[in-house]
KOLFIVEX-722917 format. One record per atom (N, C-alpha, C, O): x, y, z; residue in three letters. Coordinates in steps of 0.02 Angstrom, whole numbers, plus 50000, padded with zeros to 5 digits. Each point is the difference from the previous one (the first is absolute). Example, Ala and Ser with C-alpha at 12.3 -4.5 7.8 and 13.67 -1.06 7.14 Angstrom:
% KOLFIVEX-722917
506604971650390ala
499555005950000ala
500455006050000ala
500524999950033ala
499305005449931ser
500425005950003ser
499615005550037ser
500255005550008ser
% end
This chain:
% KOLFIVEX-722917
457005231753850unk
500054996350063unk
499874992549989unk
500174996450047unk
499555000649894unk
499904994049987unk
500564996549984unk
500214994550018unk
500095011149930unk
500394995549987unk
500455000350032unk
500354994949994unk
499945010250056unk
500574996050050unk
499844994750059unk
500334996250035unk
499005005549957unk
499844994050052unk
500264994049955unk
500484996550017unk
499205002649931unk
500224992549990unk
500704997949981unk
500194994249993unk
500325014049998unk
500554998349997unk
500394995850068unk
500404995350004unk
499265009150046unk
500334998950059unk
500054994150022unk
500524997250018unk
498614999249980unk
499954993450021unk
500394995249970unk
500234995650037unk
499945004249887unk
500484996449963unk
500725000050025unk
500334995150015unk
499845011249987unk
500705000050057unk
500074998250061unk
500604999450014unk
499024999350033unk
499954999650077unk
500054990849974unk
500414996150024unk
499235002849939unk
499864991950001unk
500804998949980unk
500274995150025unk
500195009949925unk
500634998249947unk
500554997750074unk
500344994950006unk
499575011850049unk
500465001950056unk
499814994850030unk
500474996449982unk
499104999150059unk
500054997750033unk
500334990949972unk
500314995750031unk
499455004449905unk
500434993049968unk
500605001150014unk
500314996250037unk
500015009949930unk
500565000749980unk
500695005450035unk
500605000149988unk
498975004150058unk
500085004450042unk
499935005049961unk
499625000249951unk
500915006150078unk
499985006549967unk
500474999749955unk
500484996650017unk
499575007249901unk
500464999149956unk
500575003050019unk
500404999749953unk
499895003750103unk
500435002350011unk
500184994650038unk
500584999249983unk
499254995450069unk
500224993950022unk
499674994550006unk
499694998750051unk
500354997349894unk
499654994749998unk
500274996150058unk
500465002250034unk
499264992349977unk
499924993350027unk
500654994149983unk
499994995249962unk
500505007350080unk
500564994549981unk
499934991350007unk
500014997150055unk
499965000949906unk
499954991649995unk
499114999349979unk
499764994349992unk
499755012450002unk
499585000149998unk
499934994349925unk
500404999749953unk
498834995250056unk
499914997349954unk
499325005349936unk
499704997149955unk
500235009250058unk
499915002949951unk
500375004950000unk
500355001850048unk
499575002349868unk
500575005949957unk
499345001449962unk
499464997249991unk
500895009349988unk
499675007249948unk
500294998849952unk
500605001150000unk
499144996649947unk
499944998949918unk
500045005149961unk
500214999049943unk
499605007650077unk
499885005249950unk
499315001949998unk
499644999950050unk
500095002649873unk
499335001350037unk
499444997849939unk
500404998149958unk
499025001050016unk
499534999749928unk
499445002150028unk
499664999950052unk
500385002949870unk
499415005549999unk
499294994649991unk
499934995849956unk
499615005750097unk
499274997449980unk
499555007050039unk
500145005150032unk
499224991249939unk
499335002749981unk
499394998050049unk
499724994650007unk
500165011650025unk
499364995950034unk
499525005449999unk
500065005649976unk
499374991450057unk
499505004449985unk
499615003450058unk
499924997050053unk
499845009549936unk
499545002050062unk
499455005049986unk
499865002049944unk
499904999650103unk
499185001449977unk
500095006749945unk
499635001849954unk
500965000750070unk
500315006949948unk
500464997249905unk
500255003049953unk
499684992450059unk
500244996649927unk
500734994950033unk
500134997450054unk
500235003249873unk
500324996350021unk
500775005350021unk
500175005749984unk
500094989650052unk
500765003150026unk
500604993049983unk
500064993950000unk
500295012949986unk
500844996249998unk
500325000450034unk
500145005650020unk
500234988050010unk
500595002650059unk
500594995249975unk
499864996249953unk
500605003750065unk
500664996849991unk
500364995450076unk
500465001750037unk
499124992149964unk
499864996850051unk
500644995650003unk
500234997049951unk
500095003050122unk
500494996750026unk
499964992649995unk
499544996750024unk
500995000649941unk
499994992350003unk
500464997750040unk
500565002450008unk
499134991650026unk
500334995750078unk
500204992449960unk
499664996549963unk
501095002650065unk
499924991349974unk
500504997250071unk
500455002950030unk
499294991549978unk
499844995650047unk
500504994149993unk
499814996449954unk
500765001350075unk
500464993549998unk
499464995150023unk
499605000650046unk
500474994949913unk
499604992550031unk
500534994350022unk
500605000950007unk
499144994850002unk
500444993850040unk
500494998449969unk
500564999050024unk
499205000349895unk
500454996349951unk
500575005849980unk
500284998649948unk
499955007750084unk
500335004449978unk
499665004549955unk
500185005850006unk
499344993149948unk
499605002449970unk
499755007150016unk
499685001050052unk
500435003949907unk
499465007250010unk
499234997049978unk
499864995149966unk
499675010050068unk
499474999349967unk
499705008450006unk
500145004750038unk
499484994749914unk
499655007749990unk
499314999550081unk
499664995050013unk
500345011450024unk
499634998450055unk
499465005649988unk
500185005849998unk
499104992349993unk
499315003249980unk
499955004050057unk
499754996250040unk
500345009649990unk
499785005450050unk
499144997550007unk
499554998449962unk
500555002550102unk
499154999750038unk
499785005849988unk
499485000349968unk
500765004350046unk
499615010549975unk
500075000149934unk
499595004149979unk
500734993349975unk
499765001849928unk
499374994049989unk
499505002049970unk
500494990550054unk
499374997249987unk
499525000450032unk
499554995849991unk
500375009050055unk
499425001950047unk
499845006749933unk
499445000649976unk
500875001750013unk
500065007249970unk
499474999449900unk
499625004149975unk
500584990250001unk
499624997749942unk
499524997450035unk
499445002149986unk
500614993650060unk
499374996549998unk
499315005950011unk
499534999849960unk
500495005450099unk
499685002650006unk
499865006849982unk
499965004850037unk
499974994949897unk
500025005549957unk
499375006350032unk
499404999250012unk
501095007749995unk
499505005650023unk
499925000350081unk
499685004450030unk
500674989950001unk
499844998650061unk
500315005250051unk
499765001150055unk
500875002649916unk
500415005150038unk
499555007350015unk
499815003550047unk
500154996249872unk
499615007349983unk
499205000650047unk
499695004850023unk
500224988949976unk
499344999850056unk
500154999850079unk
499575001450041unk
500934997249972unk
500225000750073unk
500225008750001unk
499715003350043unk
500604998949930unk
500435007550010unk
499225002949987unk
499775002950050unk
499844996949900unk
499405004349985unk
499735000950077unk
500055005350032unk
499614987349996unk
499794999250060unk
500105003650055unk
499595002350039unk
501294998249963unk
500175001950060unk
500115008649995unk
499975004150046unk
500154996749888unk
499705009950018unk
499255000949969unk
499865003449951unk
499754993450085unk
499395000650015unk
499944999750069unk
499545003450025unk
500844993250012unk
500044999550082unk
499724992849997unk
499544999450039unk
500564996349936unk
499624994950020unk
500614995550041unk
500575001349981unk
499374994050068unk
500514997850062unk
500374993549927unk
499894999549939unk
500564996450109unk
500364997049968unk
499724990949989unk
500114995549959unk
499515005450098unk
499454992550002unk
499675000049980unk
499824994649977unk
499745011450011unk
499595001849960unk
500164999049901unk
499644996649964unk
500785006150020unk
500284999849925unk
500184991550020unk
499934996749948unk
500215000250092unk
500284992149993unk
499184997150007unk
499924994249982unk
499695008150034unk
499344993250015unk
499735004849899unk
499844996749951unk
500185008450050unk
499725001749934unk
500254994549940unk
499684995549973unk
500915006450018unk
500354993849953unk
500264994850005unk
500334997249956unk
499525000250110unk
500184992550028unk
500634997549991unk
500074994049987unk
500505010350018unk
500774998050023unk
500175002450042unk
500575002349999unk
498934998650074unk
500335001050051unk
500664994850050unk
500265002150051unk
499884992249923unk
500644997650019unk
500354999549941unk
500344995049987unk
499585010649971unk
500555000549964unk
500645003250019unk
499855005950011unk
500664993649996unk
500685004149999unk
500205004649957unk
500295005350011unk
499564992649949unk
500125006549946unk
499485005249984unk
500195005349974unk
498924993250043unk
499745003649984unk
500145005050081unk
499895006050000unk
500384989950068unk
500135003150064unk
500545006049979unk
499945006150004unk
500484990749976unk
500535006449988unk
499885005549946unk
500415004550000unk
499034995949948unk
499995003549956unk
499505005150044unk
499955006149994unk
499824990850038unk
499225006050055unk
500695003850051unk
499935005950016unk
500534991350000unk
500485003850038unk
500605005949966unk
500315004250032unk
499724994149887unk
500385003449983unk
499485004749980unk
500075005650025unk
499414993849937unk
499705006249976unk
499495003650066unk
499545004049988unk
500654993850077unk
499855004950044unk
500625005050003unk
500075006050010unk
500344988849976unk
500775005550017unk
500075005649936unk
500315005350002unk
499364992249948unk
500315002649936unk
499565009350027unk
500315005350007unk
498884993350002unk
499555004750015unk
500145003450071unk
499935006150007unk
500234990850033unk
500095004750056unk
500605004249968unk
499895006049990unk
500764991449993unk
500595005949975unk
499785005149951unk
500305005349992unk
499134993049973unk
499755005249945unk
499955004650040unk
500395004850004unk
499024993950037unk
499415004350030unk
500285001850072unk
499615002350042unk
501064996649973unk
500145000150071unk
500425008149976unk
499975004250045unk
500344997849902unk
500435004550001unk
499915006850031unk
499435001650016unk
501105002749996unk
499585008350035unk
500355001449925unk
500444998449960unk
498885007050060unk
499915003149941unk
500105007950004unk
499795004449963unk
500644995850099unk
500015007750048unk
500505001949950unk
499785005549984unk
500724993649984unk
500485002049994unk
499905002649911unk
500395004349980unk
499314994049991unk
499705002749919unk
499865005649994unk
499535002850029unk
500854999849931unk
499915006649999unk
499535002049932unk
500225002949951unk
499244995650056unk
499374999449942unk
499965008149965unk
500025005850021unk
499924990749906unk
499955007549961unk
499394997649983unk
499555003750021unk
500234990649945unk
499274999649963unk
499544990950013unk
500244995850038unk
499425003549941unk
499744994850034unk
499574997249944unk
499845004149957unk
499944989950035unk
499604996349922unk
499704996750035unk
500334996050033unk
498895004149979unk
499604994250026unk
499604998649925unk
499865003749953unk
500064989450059unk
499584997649926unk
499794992850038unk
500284996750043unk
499065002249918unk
499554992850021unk
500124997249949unk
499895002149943unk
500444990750079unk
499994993449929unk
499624996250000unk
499734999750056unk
500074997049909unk
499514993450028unk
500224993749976unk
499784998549944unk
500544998050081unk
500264994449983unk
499374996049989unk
500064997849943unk
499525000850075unk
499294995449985unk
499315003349990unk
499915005850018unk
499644990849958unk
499365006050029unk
499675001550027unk
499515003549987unk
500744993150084unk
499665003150050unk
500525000050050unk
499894997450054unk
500815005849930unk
500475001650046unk
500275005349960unk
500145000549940unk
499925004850132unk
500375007049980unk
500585000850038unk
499974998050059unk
500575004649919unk
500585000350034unk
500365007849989unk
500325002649954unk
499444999750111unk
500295007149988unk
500735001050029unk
500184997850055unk
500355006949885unk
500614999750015unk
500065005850015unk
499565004249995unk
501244997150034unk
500055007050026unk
500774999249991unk
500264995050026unk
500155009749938unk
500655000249960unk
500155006850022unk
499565004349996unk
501114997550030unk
500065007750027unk
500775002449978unk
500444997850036unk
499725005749922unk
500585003349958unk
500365006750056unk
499795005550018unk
500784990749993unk
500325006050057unk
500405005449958unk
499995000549939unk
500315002650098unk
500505005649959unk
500524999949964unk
500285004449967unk
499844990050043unk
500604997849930unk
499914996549968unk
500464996849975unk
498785002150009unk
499584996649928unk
500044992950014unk
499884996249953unk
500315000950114unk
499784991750038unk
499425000049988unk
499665005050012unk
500064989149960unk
499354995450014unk
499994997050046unk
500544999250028unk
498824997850002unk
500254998350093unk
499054997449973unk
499595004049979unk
500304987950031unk
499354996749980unk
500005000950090unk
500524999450032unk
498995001849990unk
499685000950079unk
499734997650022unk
500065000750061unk
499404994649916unk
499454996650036unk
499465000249944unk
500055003449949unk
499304991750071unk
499634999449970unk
499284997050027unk
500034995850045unk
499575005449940unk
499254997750037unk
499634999349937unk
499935003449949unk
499804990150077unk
499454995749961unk
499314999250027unk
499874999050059unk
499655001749888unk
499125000950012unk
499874996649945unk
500374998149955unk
498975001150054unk
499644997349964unk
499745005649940unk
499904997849944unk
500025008550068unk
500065007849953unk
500595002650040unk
500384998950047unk
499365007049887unk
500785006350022unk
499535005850040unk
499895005749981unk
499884991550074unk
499635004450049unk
500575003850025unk
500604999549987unk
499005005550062unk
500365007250042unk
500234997150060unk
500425002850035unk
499264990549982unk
500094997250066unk
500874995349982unk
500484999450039unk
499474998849915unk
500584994149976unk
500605006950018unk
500355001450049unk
499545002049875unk
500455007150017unk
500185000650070unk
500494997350026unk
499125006149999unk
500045002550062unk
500374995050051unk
500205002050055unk
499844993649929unk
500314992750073unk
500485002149968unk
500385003350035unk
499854996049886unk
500704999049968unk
500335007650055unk
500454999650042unk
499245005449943unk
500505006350007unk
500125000250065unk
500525002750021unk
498924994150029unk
500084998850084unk
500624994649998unk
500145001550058unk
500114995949933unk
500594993549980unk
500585004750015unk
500405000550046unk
499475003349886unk
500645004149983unk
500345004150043unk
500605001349999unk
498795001850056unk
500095007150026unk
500154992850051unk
500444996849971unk
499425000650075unk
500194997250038unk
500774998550008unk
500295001250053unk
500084995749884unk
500554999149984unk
500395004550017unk
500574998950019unk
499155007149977unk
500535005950021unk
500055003049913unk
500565002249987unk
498944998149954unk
500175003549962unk
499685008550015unk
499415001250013unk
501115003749982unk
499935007450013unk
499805003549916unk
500205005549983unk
499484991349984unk
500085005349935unk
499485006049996unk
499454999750026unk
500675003249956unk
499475007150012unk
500155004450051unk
499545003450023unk
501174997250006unk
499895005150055unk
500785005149977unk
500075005250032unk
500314993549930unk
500375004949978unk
499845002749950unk
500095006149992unk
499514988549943unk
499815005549955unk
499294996149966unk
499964993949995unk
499615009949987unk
499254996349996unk
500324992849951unk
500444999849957unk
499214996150067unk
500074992249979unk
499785000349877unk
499515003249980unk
500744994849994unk
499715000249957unk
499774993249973unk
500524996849996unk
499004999549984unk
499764993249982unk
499485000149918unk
499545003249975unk
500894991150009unk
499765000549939unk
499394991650008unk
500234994450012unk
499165006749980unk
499604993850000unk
499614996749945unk
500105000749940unk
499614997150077unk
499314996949919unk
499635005450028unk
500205004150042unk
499084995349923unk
499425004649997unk
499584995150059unk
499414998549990unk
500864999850053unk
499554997050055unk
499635007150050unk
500275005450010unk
499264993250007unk
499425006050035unk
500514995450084unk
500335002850044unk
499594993949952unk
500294995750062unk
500635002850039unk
500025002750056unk
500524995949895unk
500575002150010unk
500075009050009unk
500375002550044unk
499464999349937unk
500045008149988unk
499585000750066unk
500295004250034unk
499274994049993unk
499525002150045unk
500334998150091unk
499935003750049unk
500554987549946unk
500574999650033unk
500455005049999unk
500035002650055unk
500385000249902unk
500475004349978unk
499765006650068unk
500255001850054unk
499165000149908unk
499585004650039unk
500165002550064unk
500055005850022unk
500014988050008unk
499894998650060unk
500674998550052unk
500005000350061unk
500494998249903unk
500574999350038unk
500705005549986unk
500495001450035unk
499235001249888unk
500495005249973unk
499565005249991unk
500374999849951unk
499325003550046unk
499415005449981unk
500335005149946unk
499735003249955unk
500844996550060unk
500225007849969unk
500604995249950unk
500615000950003unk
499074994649958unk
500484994949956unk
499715003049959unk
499455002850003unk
501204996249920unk
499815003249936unk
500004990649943unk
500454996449979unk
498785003450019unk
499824993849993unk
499815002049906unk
499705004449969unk
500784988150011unk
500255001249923unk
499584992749974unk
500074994250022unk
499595007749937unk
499704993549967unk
500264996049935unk
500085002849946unk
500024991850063unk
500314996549937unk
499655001849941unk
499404999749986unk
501175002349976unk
499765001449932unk
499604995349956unk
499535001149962unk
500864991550060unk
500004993949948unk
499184999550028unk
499505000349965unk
500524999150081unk
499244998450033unk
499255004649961unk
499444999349977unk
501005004650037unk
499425007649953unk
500124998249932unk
499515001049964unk
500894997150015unk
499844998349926unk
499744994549980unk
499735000449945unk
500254993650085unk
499644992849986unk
499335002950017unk
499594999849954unk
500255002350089unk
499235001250027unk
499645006349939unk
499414999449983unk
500995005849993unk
499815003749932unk
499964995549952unk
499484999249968unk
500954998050024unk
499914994449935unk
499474994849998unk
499784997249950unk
500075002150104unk
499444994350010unk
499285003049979unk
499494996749989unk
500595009750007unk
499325004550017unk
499745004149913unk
499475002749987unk
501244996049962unk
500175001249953unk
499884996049933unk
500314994750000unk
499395006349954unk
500114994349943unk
500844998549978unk
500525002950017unk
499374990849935unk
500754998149993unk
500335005049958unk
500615000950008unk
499005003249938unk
500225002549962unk
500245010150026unk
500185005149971unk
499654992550100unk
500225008650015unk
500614998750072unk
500345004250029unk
499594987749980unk
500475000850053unk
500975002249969unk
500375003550035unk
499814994249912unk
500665003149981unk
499925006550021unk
500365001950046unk
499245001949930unk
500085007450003unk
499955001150087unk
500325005050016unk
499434992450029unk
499925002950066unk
500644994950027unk
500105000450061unk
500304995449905unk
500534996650052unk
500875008749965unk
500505002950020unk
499004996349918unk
500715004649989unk
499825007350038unk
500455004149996unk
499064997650034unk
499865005150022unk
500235000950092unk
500215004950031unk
499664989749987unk
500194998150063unk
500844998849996unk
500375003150038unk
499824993449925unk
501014999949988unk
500155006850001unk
500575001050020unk
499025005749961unk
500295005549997unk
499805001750065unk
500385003450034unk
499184995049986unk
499995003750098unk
500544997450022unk
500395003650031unk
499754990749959unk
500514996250049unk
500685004149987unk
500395001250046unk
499725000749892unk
500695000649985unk
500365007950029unk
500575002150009unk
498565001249999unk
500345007950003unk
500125001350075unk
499864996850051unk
500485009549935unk
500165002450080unk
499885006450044unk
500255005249980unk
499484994750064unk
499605005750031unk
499185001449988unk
499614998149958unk
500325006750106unk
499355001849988unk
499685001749939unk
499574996549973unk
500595007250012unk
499665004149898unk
500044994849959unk
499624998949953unk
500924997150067unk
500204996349906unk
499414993450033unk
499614997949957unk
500294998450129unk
499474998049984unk
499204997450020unk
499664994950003unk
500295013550012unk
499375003349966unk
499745001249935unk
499414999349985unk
500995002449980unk
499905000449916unk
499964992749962unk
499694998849947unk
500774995850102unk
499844993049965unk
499584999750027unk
499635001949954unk
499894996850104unk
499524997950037unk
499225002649957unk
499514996849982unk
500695011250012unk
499415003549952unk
499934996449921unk
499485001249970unk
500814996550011unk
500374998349931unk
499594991650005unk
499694997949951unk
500374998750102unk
499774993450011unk
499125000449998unk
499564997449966unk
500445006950085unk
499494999650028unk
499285003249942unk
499384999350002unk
501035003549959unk
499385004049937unk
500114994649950unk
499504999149964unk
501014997050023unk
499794993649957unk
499564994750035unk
499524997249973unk
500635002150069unk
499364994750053unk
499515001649995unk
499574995549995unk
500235011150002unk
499245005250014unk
499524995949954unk
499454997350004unk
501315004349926unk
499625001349935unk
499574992049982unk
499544999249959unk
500784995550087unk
499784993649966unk
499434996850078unk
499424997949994unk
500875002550056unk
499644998950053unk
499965002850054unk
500424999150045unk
498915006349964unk
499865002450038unk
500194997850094unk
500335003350040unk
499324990449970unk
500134998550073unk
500925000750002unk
500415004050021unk
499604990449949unk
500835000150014unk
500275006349992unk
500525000750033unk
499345003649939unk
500435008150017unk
499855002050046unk
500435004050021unk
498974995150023unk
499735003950049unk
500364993850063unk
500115002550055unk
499994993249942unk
500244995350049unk
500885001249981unk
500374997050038unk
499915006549917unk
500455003450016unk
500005005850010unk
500605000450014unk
499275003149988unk
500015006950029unk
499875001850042unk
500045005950017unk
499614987150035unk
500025000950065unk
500544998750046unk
500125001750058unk
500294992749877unk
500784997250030unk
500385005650009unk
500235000550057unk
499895003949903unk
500655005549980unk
500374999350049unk
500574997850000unk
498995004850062unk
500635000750056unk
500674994150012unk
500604999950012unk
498994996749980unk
500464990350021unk
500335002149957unk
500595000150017unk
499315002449912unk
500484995349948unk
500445007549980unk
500534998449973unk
499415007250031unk
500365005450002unk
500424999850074unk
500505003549995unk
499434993550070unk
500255003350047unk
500864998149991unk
500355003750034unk
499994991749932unk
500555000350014unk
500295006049915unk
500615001049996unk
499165000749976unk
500125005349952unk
500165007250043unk
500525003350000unk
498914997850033unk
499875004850037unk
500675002250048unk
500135005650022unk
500224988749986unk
500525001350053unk
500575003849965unk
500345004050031unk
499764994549898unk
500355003049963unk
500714998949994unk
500495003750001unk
499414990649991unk
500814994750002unk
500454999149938unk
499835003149950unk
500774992750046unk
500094998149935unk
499714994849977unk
499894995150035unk
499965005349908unk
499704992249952unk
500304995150004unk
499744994449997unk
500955006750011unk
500184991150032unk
499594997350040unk
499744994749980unk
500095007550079unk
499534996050052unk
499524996949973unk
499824994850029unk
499835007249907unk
499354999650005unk
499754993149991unk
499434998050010unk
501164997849967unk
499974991649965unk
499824997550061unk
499544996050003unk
500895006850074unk
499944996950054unk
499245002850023unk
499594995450009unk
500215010450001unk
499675002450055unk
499125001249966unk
499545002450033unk
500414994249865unk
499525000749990unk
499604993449998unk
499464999849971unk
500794995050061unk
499564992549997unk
500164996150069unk
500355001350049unk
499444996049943unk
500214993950058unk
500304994149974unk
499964994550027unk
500415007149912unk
500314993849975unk
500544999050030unk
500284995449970unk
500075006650079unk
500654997150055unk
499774991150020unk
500304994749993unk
499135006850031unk
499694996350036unk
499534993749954unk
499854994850029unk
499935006649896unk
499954995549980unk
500604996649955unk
500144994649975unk
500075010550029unk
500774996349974unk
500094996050015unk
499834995149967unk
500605004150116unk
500134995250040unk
499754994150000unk
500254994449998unk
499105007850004unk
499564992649992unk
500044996049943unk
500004993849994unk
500045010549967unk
499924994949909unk
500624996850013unk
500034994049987unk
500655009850045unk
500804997449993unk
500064992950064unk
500414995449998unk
499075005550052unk
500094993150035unk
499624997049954unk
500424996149978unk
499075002949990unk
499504995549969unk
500464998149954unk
500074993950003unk
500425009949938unk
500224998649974unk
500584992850004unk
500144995249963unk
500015006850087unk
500524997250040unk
500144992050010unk
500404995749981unk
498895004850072unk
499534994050008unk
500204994749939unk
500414995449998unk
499105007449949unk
499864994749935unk
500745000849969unk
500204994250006unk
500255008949969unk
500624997849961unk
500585000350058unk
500264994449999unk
500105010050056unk
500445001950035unk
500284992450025unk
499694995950033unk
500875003849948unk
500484994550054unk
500235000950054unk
500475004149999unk
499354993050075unk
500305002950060unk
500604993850015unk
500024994149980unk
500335008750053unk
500434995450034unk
499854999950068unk
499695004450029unk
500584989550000unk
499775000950103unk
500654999050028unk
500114995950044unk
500385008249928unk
500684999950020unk
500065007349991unk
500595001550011unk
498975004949969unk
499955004149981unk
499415005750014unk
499484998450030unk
500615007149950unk
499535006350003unk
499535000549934unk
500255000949945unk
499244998750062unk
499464998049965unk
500055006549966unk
499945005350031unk
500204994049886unk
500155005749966unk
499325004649993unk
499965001149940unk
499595001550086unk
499345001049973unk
500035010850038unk
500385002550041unk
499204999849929unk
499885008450028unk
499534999750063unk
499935005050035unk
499774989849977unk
499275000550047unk
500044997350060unk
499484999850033unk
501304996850003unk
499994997450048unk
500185004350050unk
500515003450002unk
498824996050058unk
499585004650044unk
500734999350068unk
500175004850036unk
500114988749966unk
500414999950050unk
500655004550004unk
500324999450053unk
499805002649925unk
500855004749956unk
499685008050045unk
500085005549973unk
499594993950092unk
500025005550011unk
499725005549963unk
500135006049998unk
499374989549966unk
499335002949973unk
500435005949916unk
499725002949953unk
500794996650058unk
500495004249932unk
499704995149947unk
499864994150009unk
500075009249940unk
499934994249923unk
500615001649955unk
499905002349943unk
500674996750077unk
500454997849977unk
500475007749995unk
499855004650039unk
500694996249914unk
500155004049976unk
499735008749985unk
500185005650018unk
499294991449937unk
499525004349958unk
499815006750055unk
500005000750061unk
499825004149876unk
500045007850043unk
499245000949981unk
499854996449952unk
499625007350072unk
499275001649997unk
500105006649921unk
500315004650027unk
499644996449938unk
499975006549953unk
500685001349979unk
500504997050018unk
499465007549943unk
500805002749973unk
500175008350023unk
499995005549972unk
500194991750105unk
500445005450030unk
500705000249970unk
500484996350007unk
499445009249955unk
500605002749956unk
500375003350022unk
499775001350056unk
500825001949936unk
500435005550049unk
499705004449987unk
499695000949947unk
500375004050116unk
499875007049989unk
499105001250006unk
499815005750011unk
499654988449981unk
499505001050006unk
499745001750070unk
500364998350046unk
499235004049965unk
499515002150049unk
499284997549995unk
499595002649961unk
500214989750100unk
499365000549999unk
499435003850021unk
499424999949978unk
500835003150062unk
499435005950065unk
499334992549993unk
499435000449976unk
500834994850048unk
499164997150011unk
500114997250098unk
500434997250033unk
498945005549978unk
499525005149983unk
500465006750026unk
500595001650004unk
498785001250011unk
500225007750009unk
500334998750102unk
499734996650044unk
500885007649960unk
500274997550069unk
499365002050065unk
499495003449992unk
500684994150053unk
499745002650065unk
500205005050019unk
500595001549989unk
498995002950049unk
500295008650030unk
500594997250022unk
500104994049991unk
500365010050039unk
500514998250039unk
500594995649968unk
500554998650025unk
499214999849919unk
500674993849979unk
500055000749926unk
499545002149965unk
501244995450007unk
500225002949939unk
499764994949978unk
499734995450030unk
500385005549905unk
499604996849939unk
500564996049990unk
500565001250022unk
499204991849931unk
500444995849975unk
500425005949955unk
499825005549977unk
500974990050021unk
500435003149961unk
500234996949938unk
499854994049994unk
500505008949955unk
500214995449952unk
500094994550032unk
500295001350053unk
499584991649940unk
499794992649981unk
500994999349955unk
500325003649963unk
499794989950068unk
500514999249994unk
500164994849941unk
499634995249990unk
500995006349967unk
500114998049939unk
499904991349969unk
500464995950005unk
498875002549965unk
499874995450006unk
499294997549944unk
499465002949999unk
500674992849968unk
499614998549959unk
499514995449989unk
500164994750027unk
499315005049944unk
499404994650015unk
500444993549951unk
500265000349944unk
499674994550103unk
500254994149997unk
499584994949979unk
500224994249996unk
% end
């Protein structure tokens, strides 16, 4: 959202010199040059865009190159955007963010508080009635350290990703949770009533205890990756190989038996080196067996055993940020932009293969079960 904000403002300033590129300004004394690539900076690193150049007839017949007011408002006040958009999904008013950073008669910082209201209301304005939800990924990031940002990512029946909303705390409390999933249900999301909801999360007591409470009869799947950094931490260096290759084999197998036998197999090498940590897994099992238990194919399991959908995304905007070239004549090539009707692009959730059958979860009385999943591959 930052960065189309500052695309936008650069264009609105391009249109009104020059008009719209489909009809410029006849006898107009400015024209569109083409475009060069520069560099600016913001509180997230630096960004590239491919910024519109304006040139200007002077008296003497002369062109001259014409310096945009939104790109030198835009260097000068480095981080200044990212602190207005932060602000304002915090709820803070618009005079308020202008007496905070003292460009309240700015124009450009005026129009950037107006677009990234627009950018956030279209996120967060969508219905969400119409998703036909098979599984659901909540996970807490923390962009700083003392800000938590809980996400909520929901995979429909033809393996769509669909980013939904998000709520920020100061922890990954039950209360943060809990507003997030009140958001959702408000929206008009129905998941859990044709066939139990299935959600894959971190090892939050928080989230699971939310979960609790709005899905009860959810088959709640704990990130693998999560359970294994937190074993490894608990592990000397010289025994963690052996417990990451032990955990790659839970992940990989399929069904109940094959993993129970990895789980038993993990869990008696843990015993053997650290007591607590075996006993602080073996109280997990359920979390981290429940999507085994359902008895699926192993394709899923890349999707439905982590919450890496969701840190994906994030690393691929961050990425983005620091090397990605945008244009502002254009669709910002990136997987994480929230406005697109909340879709992240193309890309399918897992490798629904032909002919597979998820049964996740198990159906509701009265209603058929998902059916073969239609011919289609993880992207």
């Amino acid at each position: 959202m930052v960065r189309e904000g500052l695309l936008q403002i650069i264009t609105d300033e391009v249109n009104m010199l020059c008009g719209t590129s489909c009809r410029p300004q006849e006898g107009g004394l400015y024209r569109r040059v083409g475009t060069e690539p520069v560099r600016i900076r913001s509180s997230e690193g630096t960004e590239f865009i491919d910024k519109r150049r304006v040139r200007k007839m002077g008296p003497n017949g002369r062109e001259q190159e014409v310096r945009l007011n939104s790109y030198a408002e835009i260097k000068r006040r480095k981080g200044m955007f990212d602190d207005v958009l932060e602000s304002i999904c915090h709820g803070a008013s618009g005079r308020g963010v202008g007496k905070m950073l003292g460009v309240s008669a700015s124009q450009v910082c005026e129009g950037w508080k107006a677009r990234s209201r627009e950018l956030l209301a279209e996120f967060r304005g969508r219905d969400l009635s119409k998703l036909d939800v098979l599984a659901m990924i909540v996970d807490g990031v923390f962009p700083g350290k003392e800000r938590c940002v809980v996400v909520a990512l929901v995979i429909d029946t033809e393996g769509h990703k669909h980013l939904l909303d998000f709520e920020e705390g100061s922890s990954e409390s039950a209360e943060v949770v809990m507003a997030l999933f009140a958001k959702l249900k408000a929206r008009g999301l129905d998941a859990g009533v044709v066939r139990r909801l299935m959600v894959t999360r971190d090892g939050s007591d928080a989230i699971a205890k939310a979960l609790r409470h709005f899905w009860p009869d959810a088959v709640q799947q704990e990130c693998l990756v999560r359970v294994e950094r937190g074993l490894c931490a608990k592990l000397s260096y010289k025994h963690q190989r052996e417990a990451v290759m032990k955990m790659n084999r839970l992940r990989a197998v399929e069904g109940a038996e094959a993993g129970e036998e990895a789980f038993e197999e993990l869990l008696k090498f843990v015993r053997s080196k650290n007591l607590a940590a075996a006993e602080s897994l073996e109280a997990r099992k359920d979390g981290i067996l429940a999507f085994h238990r359902l008895n699926v194919p192993a394709t899923l399991n890349v999707t439905f055993l982590s919450t890496n959908n969701i840190e994906n995304d994030r690393h691929a905007a961050a990425k983005s940020q620091r090397g990605g070239r945008l244009s502002d004549q254009g669709e910002e090539p990136t997987a994480s932009r929230p406005t697109d009707g909340g879709r992240q692009g193309p890309r399918r959730g897992g490798s629904f293969r032909n002919g597979s059958r998820t049964g996740l979860p198990s159906p509701r009385p009265n209603h058929q079960p998902i059916g073969p999943l239609p011919n289609h591959r993880h992207r």
